[in-house]
N, C-alpha and C positions, 0 to 999 in steps of 0.2 A: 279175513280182513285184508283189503290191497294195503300193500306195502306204497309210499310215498315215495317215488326218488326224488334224489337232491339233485342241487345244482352243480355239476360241473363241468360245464361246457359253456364257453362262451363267444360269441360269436364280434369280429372285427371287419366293418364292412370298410375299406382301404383302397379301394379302385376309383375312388374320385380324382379328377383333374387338377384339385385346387386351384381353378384361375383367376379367384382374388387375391391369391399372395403369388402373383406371377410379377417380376420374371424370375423372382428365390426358388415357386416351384416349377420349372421348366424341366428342369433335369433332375430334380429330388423332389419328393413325395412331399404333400405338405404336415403331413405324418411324423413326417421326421425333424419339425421344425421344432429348435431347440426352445425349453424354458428353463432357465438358467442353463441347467447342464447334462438335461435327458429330453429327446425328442419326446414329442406329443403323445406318442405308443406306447414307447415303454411307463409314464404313467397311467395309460387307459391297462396293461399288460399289470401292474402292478397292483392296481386297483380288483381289478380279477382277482389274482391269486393272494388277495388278503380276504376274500369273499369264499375262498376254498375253491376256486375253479383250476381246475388237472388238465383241461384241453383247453387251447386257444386257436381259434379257427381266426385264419385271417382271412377274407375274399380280395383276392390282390388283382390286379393287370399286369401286363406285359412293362411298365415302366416302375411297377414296385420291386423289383428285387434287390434295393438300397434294404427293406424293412428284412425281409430273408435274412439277407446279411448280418443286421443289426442283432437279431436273435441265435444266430447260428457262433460257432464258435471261430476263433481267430488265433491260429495258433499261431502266427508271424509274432504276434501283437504280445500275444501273452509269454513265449520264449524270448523277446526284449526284454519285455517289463521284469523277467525274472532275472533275464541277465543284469539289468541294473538295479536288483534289489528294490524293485520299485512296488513292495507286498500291497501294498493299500488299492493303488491301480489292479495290480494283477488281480485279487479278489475282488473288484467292481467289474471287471470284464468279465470275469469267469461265470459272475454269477448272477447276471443279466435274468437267466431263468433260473428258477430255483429248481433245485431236484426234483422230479416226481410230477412235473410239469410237462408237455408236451406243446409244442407248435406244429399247426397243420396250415395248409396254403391251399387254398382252391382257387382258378383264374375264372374271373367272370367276364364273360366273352364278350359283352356289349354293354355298355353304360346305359341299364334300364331302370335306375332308380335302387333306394333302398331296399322296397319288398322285393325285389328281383334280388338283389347282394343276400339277402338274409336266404333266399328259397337255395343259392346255388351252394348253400352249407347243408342242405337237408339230408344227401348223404353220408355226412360225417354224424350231424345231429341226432338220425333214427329216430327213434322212437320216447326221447327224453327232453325232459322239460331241458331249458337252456337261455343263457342269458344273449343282451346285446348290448354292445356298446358302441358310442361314438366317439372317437377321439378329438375330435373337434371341442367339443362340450370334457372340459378338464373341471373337475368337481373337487374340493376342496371337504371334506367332510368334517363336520365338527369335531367329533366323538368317534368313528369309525366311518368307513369309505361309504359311496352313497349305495354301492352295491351290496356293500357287508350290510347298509340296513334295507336294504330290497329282500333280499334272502334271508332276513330276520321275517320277513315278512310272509313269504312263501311257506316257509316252515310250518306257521299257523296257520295257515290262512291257505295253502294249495292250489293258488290259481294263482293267472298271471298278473305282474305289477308292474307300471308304468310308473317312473318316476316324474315328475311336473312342479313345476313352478307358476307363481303368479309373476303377469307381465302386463305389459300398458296396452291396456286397448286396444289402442294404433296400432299395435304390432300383430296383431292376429293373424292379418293376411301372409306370418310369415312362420310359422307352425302347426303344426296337429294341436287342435283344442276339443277339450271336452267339456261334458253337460254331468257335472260329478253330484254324485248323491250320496252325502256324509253320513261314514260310520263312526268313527272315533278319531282322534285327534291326531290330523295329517294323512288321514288314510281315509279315500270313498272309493265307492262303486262308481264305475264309469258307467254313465246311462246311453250315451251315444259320444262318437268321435267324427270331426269331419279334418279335412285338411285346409290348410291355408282362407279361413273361412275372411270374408271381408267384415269389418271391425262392426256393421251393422247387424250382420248375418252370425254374428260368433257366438255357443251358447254358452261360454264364462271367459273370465281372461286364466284360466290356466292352460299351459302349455304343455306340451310335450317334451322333455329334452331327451338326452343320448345316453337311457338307460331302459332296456325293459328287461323282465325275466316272461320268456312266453312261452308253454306249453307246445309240443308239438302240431295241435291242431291246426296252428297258424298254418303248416305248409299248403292244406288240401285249399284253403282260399288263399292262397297266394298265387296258385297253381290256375285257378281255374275266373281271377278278378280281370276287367278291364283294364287298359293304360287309364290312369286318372289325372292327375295335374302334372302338368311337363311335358305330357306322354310319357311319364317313368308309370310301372307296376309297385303303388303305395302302398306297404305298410301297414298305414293307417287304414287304407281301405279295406284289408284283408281285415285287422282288428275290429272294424267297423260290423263285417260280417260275422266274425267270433264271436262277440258281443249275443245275438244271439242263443248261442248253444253252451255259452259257458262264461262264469264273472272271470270280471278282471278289475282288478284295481287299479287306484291313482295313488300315489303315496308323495307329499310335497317332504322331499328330503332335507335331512340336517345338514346346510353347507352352504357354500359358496360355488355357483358356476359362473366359469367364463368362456364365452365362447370366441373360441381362438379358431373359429373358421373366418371371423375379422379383424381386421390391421390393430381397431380399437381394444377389444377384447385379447386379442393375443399382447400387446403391448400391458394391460394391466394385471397379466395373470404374470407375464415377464416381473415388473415390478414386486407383486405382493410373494412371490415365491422366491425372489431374491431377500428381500424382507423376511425371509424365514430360514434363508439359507444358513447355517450353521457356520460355513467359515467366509461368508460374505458382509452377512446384514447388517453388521456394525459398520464397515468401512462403507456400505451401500445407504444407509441410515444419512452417515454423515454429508453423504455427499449431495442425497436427493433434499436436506436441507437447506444445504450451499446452492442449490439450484432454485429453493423457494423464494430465497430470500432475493434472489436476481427477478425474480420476478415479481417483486410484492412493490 
């Protein structure tokens, strides 16, 4: 009887330009753009290792190593913070990564798209299933992270799963959408995927967002697919091939996403996660009242 491996590996594709929040990211990552008071990362990074993932692959460029940084250790920082008895701090620095956890960094040499960021992890990845995330797409999970119920899923189920939402029509032309064939509740068989389909052309409004768990197979068609839309090496199109020789699912997760790869989206995950914040919300409560009321 083959033995199942799990998930612990996850992959962080971070060599984007982000030149919608230019000119904040000119000289920092938009990765690292803060919501209340941790960059974009370390919740996609957190989100992982509540999911049980040991390795975090990040595919980085040449102007990522602010994120290196971020994850590596700081001993300037951390011998102040001691020096001033400042424990609370020092224990938040120190333990950015949790134990038992590893960060790896691969440079991808040209900006060819996401299926290109995920293939240049393929030698860290080998031969094991593994997940991906987007940090862009900050997921708010009801009950547990959208990943911890991805791999709730994998568990039973051994193939790959594509997390998805429903979205407006209109918007199609601006995700991977599939043609899902329902098995139980939140969770279908993907029948086919295309990219960016135009809103006539689209066969459902669910989308794609910034979570798969996929099997290794993915790399031999990612290896050998055409450039598709952009001329980036998609993803989607690889998965589109997969689809073929092995299922994969859609699963529409428990939660909230925002997507903070825009001004709009990034501005309301600011908000609702300050709203949550534990030594903020209250004086953040009052004030975004005082703000309604100026405007009613």
């Amino acid at each position: 009887m083959e033995i199942k491996k799990r998930i612990r590996k996850a992959v962080f594709p971070v060599a984007g330009l982000g030149t919608r929040f230019l000119p904040a990211t000119k000289a920092s990552p938009k990765e690292m753009l803060p919501i209340v008071d941790k960059p974009l990362i370390q919740y996609a990074a957190e989100e992982a290792v509540a999911a049980g993932i040991e390795q975090l692959i990040f595919v980085t460029s040449s102007s990522k190593r602010v994120i290196e940084d971020h994850f590596d250790k700081n001993q300037e920082l951390e011998d102040e913070l001691a020096r001033r008895g400042k424990h609370d701090l020092l224990a938040m620095a120190k333990h950015i990564v949790p134990e038992g956890v590893s960060c790896i960094y691969i440079r991808q040499p040209e900006a060819l798209g996401l299926g290109h960021a995920v293939l240049c992890a393929k030698p860290v990845v080998g031969d094991e299933p593994f997940a991906v995330i987007l940090a862009d797409d900050l997921i708010d999970g009801e009950e547990n992270s959208c990943l911890s119920q991805m791999v709730n899923i994998y568990n039973t189920q051994h193939c790959g799963v594509i997390a998805v939402e429903e979205i407006e029509e209109a918007e199609t032309d601006k995700y991977g959408i599939i043609k899902p064939e329902s098995l139980y509740e939140g969770v279908s068989k993907i029948k086919s995927i295309v990219e960016k389909p135009a809103p006539d052309k689209a066969p459902s409004n669910l989308a794609v967002v910034g979570r798969y768990i996929l099997t290794p197979a993915i790399f031999k068609h990612l290896e050998k697919i055409d450039r598709g839309a952009g001329g980036e090496i998609q993803l989607t199109d690889a998965i589109a091939q997969l689809l073929a020789e092995e299922q994969v699912l859609a699963y529409q997760f428990k939660g909230i996403r925002y997507d903070c790869g825009n001004k709009l989206g990034y501005l309301l995950a600011t908000i609702e996660y300050a709203l949550q914040h534990p030594n903020l919300r209250e004086a953040f409560r009052e004030h975004l009242l005082a703000v309604c009321k100026k405007l009613s």
